[in-house]
Structure formats: structure tokens, C-alpha cells
C-alpha positions in Angstrom: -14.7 -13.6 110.7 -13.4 -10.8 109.0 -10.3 -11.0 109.0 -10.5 -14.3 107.6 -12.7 -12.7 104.7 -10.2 -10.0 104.0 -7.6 -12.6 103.5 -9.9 -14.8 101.2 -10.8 -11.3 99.1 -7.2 -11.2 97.5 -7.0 -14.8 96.3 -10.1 -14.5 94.5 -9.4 -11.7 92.7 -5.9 -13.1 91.5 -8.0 -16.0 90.2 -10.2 -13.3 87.8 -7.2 -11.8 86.5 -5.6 -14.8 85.8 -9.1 -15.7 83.6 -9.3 -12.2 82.4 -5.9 -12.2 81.3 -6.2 -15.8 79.5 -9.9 -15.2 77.8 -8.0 -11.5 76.3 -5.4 -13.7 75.0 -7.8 -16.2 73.6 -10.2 -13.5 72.0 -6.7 -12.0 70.1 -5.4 -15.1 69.4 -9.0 -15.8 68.2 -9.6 -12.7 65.8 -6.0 -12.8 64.6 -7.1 -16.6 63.2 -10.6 -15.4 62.1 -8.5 -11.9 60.5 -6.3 -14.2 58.4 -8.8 -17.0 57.5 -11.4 -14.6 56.9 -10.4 -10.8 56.4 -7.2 -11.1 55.4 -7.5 -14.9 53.2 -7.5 -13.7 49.6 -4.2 -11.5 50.1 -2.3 -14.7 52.2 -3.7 -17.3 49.5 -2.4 -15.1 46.8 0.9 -14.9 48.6 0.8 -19.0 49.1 0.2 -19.4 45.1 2.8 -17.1 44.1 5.6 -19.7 46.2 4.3 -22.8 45.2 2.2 -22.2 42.1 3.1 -22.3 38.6 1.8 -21.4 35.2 3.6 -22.9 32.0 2.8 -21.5 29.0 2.3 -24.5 25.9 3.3 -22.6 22.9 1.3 -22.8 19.7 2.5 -24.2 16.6 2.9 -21.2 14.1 0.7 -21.5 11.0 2.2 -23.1 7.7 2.9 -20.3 4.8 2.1 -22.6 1.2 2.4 -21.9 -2.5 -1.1 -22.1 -4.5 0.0 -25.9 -5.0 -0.2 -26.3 -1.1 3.7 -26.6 -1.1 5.4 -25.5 2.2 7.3 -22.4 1.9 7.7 -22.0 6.1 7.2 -24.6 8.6 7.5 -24.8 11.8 9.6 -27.8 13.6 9.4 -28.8 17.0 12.7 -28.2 19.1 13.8 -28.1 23.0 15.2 -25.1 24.9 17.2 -25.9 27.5 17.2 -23.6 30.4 19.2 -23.3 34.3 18.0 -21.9 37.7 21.1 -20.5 38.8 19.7 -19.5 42.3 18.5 -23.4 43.0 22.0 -25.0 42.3 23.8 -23.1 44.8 20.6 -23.2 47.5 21.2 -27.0 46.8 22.7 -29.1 49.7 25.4 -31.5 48.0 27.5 -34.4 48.9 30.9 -34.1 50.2 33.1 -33.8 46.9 30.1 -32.2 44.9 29.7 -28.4 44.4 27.8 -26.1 42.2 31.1 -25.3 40.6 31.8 -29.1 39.6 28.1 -29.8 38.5 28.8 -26.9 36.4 32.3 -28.0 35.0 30.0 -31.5 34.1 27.5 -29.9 32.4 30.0 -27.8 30.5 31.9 -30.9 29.4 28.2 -32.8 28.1 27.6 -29.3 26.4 30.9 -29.3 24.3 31.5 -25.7 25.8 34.7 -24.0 27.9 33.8 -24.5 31.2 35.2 -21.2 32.5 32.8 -19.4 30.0 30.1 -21.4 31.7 31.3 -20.8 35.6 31.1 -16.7 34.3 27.7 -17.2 33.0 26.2 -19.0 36.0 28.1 -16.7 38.7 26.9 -13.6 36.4 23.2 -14.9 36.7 23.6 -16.6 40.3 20.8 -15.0 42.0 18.4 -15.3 39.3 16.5 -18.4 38.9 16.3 -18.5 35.1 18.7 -18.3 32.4 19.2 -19.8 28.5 22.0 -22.7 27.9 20.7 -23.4 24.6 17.8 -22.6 22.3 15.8 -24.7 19.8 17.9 -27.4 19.3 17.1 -31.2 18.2 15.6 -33.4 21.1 18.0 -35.7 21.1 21.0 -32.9 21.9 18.4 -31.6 24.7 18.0 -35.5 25.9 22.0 -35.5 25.9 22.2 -32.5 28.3 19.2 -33.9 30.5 20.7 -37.1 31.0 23.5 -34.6 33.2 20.4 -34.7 35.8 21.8 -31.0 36.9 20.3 -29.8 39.7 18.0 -26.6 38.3 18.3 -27.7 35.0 15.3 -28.6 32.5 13.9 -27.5 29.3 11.2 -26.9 27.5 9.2 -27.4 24.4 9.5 -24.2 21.4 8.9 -23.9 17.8 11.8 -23.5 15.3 10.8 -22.2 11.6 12.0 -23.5 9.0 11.8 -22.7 5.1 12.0 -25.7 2.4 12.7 -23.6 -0.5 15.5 -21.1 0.9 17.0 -18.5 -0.9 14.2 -18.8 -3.9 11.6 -17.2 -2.1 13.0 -15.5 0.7 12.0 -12.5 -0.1 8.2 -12.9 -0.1 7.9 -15.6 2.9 10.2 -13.3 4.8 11.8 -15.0 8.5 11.1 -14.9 12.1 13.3 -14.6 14.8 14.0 -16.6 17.7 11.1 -16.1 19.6 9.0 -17.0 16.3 8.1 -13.6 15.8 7.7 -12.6 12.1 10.5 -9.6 11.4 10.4 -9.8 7.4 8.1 -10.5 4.5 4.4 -12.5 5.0 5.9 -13.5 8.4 6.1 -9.9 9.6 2.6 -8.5 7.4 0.7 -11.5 8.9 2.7 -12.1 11.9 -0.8 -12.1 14.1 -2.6 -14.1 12.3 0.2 -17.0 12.0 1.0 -16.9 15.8 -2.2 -18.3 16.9 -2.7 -18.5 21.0 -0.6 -20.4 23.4 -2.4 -22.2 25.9 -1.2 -22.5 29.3 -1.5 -25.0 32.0 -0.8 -24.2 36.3 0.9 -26.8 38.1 1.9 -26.8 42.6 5.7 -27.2 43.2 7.3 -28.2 46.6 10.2 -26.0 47.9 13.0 -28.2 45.8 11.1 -27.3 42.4 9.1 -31.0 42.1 5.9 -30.7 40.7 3.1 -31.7 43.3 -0.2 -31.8 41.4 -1.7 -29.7 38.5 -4.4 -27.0 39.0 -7.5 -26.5 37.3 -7.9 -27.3 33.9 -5.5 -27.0 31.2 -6.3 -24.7 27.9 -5.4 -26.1 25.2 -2.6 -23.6 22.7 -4.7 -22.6 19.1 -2.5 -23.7 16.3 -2.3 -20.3 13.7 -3.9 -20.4 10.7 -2.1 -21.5 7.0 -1.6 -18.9 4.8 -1.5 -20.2 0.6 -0.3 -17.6 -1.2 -0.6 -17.0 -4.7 3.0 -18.1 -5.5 3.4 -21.1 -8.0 6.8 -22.3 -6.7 7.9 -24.1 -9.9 7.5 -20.7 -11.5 9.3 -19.0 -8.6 12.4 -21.4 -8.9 12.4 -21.1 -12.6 12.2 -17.4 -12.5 15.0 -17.1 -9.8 17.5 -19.5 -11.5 17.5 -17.9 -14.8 17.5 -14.0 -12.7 20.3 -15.3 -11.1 22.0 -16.5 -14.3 21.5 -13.1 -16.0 23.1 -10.9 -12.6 26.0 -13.6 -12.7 26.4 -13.4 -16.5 25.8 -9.3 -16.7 28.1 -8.5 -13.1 24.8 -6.4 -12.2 24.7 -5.1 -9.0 20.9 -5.9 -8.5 18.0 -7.8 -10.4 14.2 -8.2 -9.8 11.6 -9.9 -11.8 7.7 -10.6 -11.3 5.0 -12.3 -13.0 1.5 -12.1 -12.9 -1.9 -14.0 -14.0 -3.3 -11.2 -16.1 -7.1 -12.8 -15.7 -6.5 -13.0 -11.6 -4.0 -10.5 -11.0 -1.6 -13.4 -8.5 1.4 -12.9 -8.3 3.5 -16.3 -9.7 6.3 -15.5 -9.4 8.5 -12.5 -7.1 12.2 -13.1 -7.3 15.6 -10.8 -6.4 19.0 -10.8 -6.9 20.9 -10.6 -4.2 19.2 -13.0 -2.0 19.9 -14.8 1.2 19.0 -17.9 3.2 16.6 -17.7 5.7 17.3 -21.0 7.1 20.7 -19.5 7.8 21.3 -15.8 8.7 25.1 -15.9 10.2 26.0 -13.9 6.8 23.5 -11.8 6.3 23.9 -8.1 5.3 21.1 -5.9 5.3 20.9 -5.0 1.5 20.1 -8.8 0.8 17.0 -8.0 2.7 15.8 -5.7 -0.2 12.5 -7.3 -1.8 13.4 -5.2 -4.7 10.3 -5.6 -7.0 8.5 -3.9 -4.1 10.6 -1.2 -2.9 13.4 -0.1 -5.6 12.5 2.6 -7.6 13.5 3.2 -11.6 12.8 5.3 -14.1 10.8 2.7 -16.4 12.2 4.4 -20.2 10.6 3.3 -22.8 8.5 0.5 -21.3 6.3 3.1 -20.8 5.5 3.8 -24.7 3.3 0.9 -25.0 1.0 3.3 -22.5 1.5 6.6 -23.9 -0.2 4.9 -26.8 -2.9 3.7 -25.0 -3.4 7.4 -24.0 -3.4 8.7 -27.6 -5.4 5.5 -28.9 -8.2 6.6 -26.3 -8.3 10.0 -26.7 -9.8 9.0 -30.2 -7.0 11.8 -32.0 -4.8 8.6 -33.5 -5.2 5.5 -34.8 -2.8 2.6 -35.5 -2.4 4.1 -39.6 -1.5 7.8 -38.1 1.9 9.1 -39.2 4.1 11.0 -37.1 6.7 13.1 -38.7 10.2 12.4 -36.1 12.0 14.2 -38.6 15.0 15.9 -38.3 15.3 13.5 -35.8 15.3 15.6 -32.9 13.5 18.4 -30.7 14.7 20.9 -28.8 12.7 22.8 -26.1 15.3 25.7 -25.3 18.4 23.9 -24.3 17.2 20.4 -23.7 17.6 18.1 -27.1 15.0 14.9 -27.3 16.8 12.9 -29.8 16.5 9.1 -32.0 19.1 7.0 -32.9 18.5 8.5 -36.1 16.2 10.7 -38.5 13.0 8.1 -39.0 10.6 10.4 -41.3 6.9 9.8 -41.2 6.6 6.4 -39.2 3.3 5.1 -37.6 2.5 3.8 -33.8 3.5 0.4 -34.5 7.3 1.7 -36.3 7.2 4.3 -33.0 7.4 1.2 -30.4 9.7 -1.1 -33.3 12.1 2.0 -33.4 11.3 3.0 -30.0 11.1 6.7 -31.2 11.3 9.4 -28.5 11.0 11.8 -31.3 7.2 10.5 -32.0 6.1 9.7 -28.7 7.0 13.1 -27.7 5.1 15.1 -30.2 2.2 12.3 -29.8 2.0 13.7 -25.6 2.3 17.3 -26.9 -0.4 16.8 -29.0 -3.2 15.2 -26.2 -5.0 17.3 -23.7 -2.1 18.2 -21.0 -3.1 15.4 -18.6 -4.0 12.6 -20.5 -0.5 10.8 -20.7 -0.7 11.8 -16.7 -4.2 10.0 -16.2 -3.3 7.0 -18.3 -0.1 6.3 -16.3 -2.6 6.8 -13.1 -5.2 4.8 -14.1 -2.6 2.2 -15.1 -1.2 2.2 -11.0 1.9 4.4 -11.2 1.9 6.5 -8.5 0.1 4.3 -6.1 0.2 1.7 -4.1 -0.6 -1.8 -5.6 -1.7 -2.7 -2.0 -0.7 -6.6 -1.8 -0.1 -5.3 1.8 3.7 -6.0 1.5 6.0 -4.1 4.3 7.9 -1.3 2.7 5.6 -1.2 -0.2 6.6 2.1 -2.0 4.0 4.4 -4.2 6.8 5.5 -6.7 6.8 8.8 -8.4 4.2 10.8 -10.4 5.1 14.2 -10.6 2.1 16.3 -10.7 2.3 20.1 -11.6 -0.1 22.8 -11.8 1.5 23.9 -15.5 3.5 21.4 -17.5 6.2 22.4 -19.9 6.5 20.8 -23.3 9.7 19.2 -21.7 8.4 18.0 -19.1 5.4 16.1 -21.2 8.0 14.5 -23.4 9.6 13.1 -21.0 6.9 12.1 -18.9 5.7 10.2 -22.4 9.0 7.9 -22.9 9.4 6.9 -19.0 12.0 10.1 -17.5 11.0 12.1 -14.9 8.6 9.4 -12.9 9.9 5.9 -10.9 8.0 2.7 -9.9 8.7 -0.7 -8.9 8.7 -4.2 -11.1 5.4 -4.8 -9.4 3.5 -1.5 -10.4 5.4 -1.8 -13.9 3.8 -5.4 -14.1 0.8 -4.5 -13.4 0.5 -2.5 -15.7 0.9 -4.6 -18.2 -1.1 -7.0 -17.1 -3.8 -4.7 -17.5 -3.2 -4.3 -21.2 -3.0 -7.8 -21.5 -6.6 -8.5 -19.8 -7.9 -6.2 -22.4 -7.6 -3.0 -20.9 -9.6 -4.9 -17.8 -7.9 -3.8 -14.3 -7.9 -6.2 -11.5 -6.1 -6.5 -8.3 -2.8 -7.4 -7.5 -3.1 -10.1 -4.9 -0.3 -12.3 -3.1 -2.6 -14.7 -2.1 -4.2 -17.1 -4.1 -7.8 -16.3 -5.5 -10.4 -18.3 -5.7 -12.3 -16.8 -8.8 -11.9 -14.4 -10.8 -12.2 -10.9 -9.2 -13.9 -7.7 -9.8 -12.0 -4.9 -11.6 -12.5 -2.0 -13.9 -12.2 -1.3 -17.2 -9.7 1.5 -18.0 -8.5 1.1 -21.2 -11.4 0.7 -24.4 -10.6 -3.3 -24.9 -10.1 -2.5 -28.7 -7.1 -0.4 -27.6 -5.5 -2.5 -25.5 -5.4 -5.3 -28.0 -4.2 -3.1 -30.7 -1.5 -1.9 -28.1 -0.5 -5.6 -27.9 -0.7 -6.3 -31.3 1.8 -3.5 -31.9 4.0 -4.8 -29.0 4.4 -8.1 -31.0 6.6 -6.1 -33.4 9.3 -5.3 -31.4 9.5 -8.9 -30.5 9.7 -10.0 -34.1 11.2 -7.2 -35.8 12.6 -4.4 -32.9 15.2 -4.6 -29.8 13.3 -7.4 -28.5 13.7 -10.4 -30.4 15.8 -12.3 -27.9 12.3 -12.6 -26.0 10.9 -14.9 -28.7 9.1 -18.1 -27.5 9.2 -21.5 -29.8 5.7 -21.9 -30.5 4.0 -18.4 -28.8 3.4 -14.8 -30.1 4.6 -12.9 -27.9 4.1 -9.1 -27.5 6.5 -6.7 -25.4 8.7 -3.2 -24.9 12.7 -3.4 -24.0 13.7 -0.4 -21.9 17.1 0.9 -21.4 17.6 3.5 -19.1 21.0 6.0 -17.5 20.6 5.6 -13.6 19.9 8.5 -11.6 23.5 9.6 -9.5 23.7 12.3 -6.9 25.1 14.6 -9.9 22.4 13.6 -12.2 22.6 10.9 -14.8 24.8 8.2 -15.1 26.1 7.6 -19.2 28.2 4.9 -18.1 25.4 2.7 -15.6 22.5 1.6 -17.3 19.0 -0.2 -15.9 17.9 -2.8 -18.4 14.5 -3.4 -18.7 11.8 -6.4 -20.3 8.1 -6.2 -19.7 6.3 -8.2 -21.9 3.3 -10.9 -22.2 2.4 -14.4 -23.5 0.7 -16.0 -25.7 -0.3 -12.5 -27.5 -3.0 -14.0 -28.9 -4.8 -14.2 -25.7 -2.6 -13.4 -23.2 -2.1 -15.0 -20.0 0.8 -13.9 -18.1 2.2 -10.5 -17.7 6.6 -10.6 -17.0 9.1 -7.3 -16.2 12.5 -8.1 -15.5 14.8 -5.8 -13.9 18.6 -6.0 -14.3 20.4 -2.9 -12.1 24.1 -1.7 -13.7 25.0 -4.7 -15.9 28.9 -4.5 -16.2 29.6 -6.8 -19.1 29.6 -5.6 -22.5 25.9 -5.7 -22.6 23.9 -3.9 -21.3 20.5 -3.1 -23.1 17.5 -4.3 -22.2 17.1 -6.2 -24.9 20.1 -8.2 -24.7 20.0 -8.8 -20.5 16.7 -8.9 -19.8 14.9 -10.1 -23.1 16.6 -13.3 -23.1 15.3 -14.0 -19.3 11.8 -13.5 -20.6 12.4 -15.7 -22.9 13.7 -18.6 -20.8 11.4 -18.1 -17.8 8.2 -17.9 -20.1 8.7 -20.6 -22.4 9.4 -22.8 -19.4 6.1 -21.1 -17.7 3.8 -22.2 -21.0 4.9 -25.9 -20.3 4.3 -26.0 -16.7 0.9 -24.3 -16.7 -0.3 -26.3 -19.9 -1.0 -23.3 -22.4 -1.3 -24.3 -25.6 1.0 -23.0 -28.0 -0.8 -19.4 -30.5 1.6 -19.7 -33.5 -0.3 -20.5 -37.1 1.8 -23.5 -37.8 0.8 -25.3 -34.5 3.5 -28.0 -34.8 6.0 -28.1 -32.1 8.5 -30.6 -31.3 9.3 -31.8 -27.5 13.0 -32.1 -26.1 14.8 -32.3 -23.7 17.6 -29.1 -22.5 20.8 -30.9 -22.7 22.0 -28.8 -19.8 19.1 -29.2 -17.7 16.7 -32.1 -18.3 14.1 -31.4 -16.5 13.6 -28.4 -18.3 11.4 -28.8 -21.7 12.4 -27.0 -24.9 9.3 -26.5 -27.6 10.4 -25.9 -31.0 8.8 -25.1 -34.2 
């Protein structure tokens, strides 16, 4: 009996290691499973969606940019980008006869492209699995390349932007680039608020790329919002047809011109010379970028008299009947000589701006308090910003010193030794205009009237104006004389600033002026830089675009004409016909 137990004892422990061994393997295999479903799940699902998962982003249509008449000044169009997953095509099991390198000569030959440029592009990128073959193009091309059925190839939807009125109003729209990011202009200032938000929708794909089923829910893209800007296009075509006129006319190297609602402070009108197409940029220079009336600086001249007078008239030490002796004609401080065109006598404010006297206005600004010319001009906006929240909007110059010489006032007085922009020079007027009323300079388009200040006495500004309308019908700026309006104004001529000090042969030619005088509605500057022809006072390049813009300006708003005879006749410009000429 026992040795038949001793030989049983062996068998029966090989039985219980046997087990042992097989339950150890089951309780590893077990809490490997129950470590992966359990422990380890959100790392392994994560790793699962990141194979087979996709998110697509749906990309949101960019707000509309539109005139104050709700015309389009930048759109966006729907287009297709086609794109290529180098990596699939050569993963991709083909027939005999078919290879990556002949699906690529076919697609080359459908695209209208070399297809040795294409082979380098795909073997460059062959290990990636995305690449560009062409961007917002129309959907038929894109349906064209589809119908290849390329293995790795699709496309998908984007947003191309597109401007309607060009070159007319480049300038102030500004452009996007390709990714419909704004770079220039209202695209670029308000480039978050046009964008909107994409949406985005997730999707399952299968190992060859197909889709399987969507995921979740899809959220919807969030168009961005319209922007209307204060911009009157008929005004901004008019303006930059007749700029561009005068630059072509003159030779001038540059040109800018602005015009603004004196009761609203909008800005109609913003054109430049030279412009460029934002539609198409495969010429484009940098310097064409320039919005000028924004960002060029000038030395105004004797635009700025009209103001000087404001600064006297409000001080209460002159009135429109006080006589300033110019005579000899000249004054010297030490070695600098402030001269006239000639020896004037005893003249009053109104012969100062007719005669555009240096003489008087100098010895007027030597006369005031030290600052007051100073705080007139800053009141006014010259040395700060207008804030119409342009990019590259400049302050200008306005030189402040602890202890002014007498030179130094003079100057200051008849618009040397300070710079601003069309824009800050317009809006100054435009102040004047609203009867010494200061409002603020908007590019977008106002709903009411909006709050200001008063910074000139009204009965100043108005005799200011009053006075202006004497140049216009008896000074330098009679060629800015409207058929049926009063119109009041101030030509400037002014020697450019060089890197050796002035410049007696280059000239900036200068118009700010306003219409009807009688009660004033819109406020104009025009800026003509280095006219080359014979010409080249402001009165004979830049008057005469006043002139044109304006009286076309009067018609298309509907303001009734201010002269006392009130009979105008209605015809048609031989030249252009839809433009309307009102004579008396």
C-alpha cells in the first residue's frame, strides 16, 4: 500500500501545477484585458481616434465690407482648393501598367502643368500626406481635376475675396491674402470682426481614407459681420477719376484727396494716386500701398491762414475791418526774410487770405498771446490723431517749445514748420464749416448726428468762411468756382522738404475748401505731390479738381444750389454723359 501511494503522490501534484499554471495565465491574461478596457481605455481610445478619426473644419464666409448705399466694396466668393496625399498614392496597390508616377503624369496633363515639375513636387512631399495643387479656383476647374479620380486627391471648399470697385477704393477696403486674412486697410483694422468662426464637423475613415460614418453633431461656421462704411461710392469714383486726371495731366509723383460731411464728420470720399488693384496683385509695388491722405505728411502753407484767423478773431484783438500794415513788404528776424509777392500797405483779414499775405499773418501771430496760433491749430486736430482707427494712421507735427522765437511764430502762422495729413487738414475745415462745431471723423457711416465740441465762437467761423469766399471769387482760387454755389476756400503752394532742406524747384499744391458757403455741407482738400508740368500752384492743379469733384458732389447728393440768381440750367458733359453740368 505504500508504495502504491507514493507512486499516485507525483501525478497529482503534476495535475496542480498544470491548474496553477493555467489559472496564473488566465488571471494575467485577465487583468491585462480589464487594464486596457478599464485603466488604460481613455489613452487606447484616444490612440483609436487619432487613426480613424477626422475633424474638418467648414470655413466661414467673411463678412461683406459696403458703402453707406449698401454697395459691395469686398465680397467673398465661394471657390475649391484642391489638395494631394502624397503618402496614400504610393501606399496604394495598383494594377499592372499603373504607377504613382503615371497617375501623376495624368493628373499633370488634366492640370495643364509640366509633368516633371509635378513628379518633383510629389517626390519632394512623398512622405507627407498633404500638399496644395491649386488654390481657390472656380468649381468647375476643381470638377475638371476631380473627374482624374487620383488616388489621394480631393478638395475642399474656401472663400476667395473679391472687390467690385477695384483700384477706386483700394486704399480704404484694403485686401486679404490667401488664407482670407485681412493684411491692408478695413480688412486688416477689422480683420476679427469680418472673420467670424468656422464651424467644424468629425467624421470615422477606414484605412484607404473612405469616410465610414460622422461623429457627433456638427457646429455650424458663424458668417462675420458686414461692415457699411461711411464711403458714398459715387463720390469715391468721381473723386478718384478726376485725382487721377490731375496726377496724369500735372506728371505728379503722388496725389490724395478726402471729403467729408461737415454736419457728420463721414468720410465720402478717400482717394490716392498711385493706386493698385486688389483683385489683382501680380504687379504690385509697395509704394502703391500708401493710403496717402492717412499717412503722408506736408507742410499745409497757407491753407492754414484761414486758422490763424480764427485764432486772432477769438482772441477778441481783431475784427474782420482791422488793418494790418505788410508794408515794406517784408520782415526780417536776423537773417531770415518773410516776404509777399509784393508791398500790399494797410490791407484787412479778408485782402490777407485774397493776397495770401505772409507779411500780415505773421505780424497778426506776433501780436496774440505766444500760444494761441499753437492752441488753435490743436484744437483744430493738428498734431493728433483723427482716430478713424486706420493702420498707419500718423499724428503729424506740432512743434512745441518752451520759448518761441518771433520766427518761429511766423512761420508756424502761414503753415512752415508743422506737417499733417489730407485727413487732419480736412478736418479741420470741416470744423469751420460746421460753425466752429467739432465732431468726429468717422469711416463708418453714422446713424445721427454725433456729439462734438465747440471750439471756435460760431460767429468766427462763419466770418472765417465768409472771407474764404474771396479767394474763390477774386484770389488764387477761382478755378474752384461751382456753377450755381458760393463756395469759400484757401489754395496752398508749398517747396517740399529734401534731405538738404527745401526744394525751389518741387512744389506740393494744395486746395481745401467747402460748399455751398452759405451753409456748408461738405468739407474737400486735395493734394497734388511735385507737379512737373508748367503748373504747379495750388490754384491751378488742385482748384480745378475741387471744382469738378464738388459740383458733381452737389448733383448727386441733391443740394440745392446758394447763388442769389437761383436759375441754373441742366446739361449734359459732352465728354462724359453721365456726368451733369449746372450752369448759371
Amino acid at each position: 500500500m505504500k508504495i502504491e501511494n507514493s507512486s499516485y503522490i507525483p501525478e497529482k501534484w503534476r495535475f496542480y501545477i498544470v491548474y496553477g499554471i493555467a489559472f496564473t495565465l488566465f488571471l494575467l491574461v485577465g487583468g491585462r484585458l480589464f487594464f486596457l478596457t478599464v485603466v488604460d481605455k481613455d489613452f487606447l481610445q484616444n490612440q483609436g481616434d487619432i487613426r480613424a478619426e477626422r475633424t474638418e473644419t467648414i470655413p466661414a464666409t467673411r463678412g461683406m465690407i459696403l458703402d453707406r448705399r449698401g454697395e459691395p466694396l469686398a465680397v467673398s466668393t465661394p471657390t475649391w482648393t484642391v489638395i494631394a496625399n502624397p503618402k496614400k498614392l504610393w501606399a496604394e496597390e495598383f494594377d499592372e501598367g499603373v504607377s504613382p508616377e503615371s497617375e501623376i503624369k495624368r493628373l499633370a496633363d488634366i492640370m495643364g502643368v509640366g509633368s516633371s515639375w509635378l513628379q518633383e513636387r510629389f517626390e519632394k512631399n512623398r512622405n507627407k500626406s498633404f500638399m496644395y495643387l491649386r488654390r481657390q479656383i472656380p468649381p468647375h476647374e476643381a470638377d475638371n481635376i476631380m473627374s482624374a479620380s487620383v488616388v489621394g486627391v480631393t478638395r475642399r471648399k474656401e472663400y476667395k475675396r473679391f472687390y467690385p470697385a477695384g483700384e477706386v477704393a483700394s486704399h480704404v477696403v484694403g485686401f486679404t491674402n490667401v488664407d482670407d486674412s485681412g493684411q491692408e486697410g478695413i480688412e486688416l483694422a477689422y480683420d476679427e470682426a469680418l472673420q467670424g468662426e468656422a464651424g467644424e464637423r468629425s467624421f470615422v475613415k477606414d484605412l484607404r481614407g473612405n469616410v465610414i460614418r460622422t461623429i457627433g453633431e456638427e457646429v455650424p461656421e458663424q458668417s462675420g459681420e458686414n461692415i457699411e462704411l461711411s464711403i458714398d461710392l459715387r463720390l469715391q469714383y468721381l473723386a478718384y477719376r478726376e485725382l487721377k486726371a490731375a496726377v496724369t495731366e500735372h506728371r505728379a509723383t503722388s496725389a490724395s484727396a478726402v471729403i467729408l460731411d461737415v454736419k457728420t464728420g463721414e468720410i465720402l470720399a478717400m482717394v490716392n494716386q498711385p493706386s493698385f488693384n486688389p483683385n489683382d496683385r501680380s504687379t504690385l509695388e509697395y509704394d502703391q500701398l500708401r493710403n496717402r491722405a492717412v499717412i503722408d505728411l506736408f507742410e499745409p502753407g497757407s491753407t492754414v491762414k484761414p486758422l490763424t484767423l480764427s485764432a486772432a478773431l477769438s482772441s477778441g484783438q481783431y475784427t474782420t475791418e482791422t488793418k494790418i500794415d505788410t508794408s515794406p513788404g517784408y520782415i526780417r528776424f536776423g537773417r531770415q526774410t518773410i516776404r509777399d509777392l509784393g508791398n500790399y500797405g494797410k490791407i484787412d483779414l479778408e485782402t490777407l487770405l485774397v493776397k495770401s499775405s505772409n507779411v500780415a499773418t505773421s505780424r497778426i501771430a506776433l501780436s496774440l498771446p505766444q500760444d494761441a496760433v499753437w492752441n488753435m491749430f490743436y484744437k483744430l486736430g493738428i498734431g493728433s490723431l483723427v482716430g478713424i482707427g486706420f493702420p498707419g494712421e500718423v499724428t503729424g507735427v506740432l512743434p512745441v517749445h518752451t520759448r518761441w522765437r518771433p520766427a518761429e511764430t511766423a512761420t508756424l502762422a502761414y503753415g512752415y514748420g508743422l506737417s499733417l495729413s489730407t485727413l487732419q487738414l480736412a478736418q479741420a475745415y470741416m470744423v469751420l464749416a460746421n460753425g466752429g462745431y467739432k465732431v468726429p471723423v468717422s469711416i463708418f457711416k453714422q446713424d445721427g448726428r454725433p456729439q462734438g465740441e465747440q471750439v471756435i465762437p460760431r460767429e468766427v467761423a462763419k466770418d472765417v468762411i465768409k472771407m474764404m469766399e474771396a479767394v474763390v471769387e477774386n484770389g488764387s482760387g477761382k478755378a474752384a468756382k461751382i456753377p450755381g454755389y458760393r463756395v469759400a476756400g484757401k489754395t496752398g503752394t508749398v517747396h517740399k522738404v529734401g534731405s538738404n532742406g527745401y526744394e525751389y524747384d518741387k512744389y506740393i499744391s494744395l486746395f481745401a475748401g467747402v460748399a455751398p458757403a452759405t451753409n456748408p455741407r461738405l468739407a474737400m482738400v486735395i493734394m497734388v505731390n511735385d507737379a512737373k508740368g508748367r503748373e504747379y500752384y495750388g490754384g491751378e492743379v488742385s482748384a480745378p479738381v475741387f471744382s469738378r469733384v464738388m459740383e458733381g458732389a452737389m448733383t448727386i447728393l441733391n443740394i440745392s444750389p446758394d447763388l442769389p440768381d437761383g436759375l441754373r440750367e441742366v446739361r449734359l458733359d459732352k465728354k462724359s454723359p453721365q456726368r451733369v453740368v449746372l450752369g448759371g
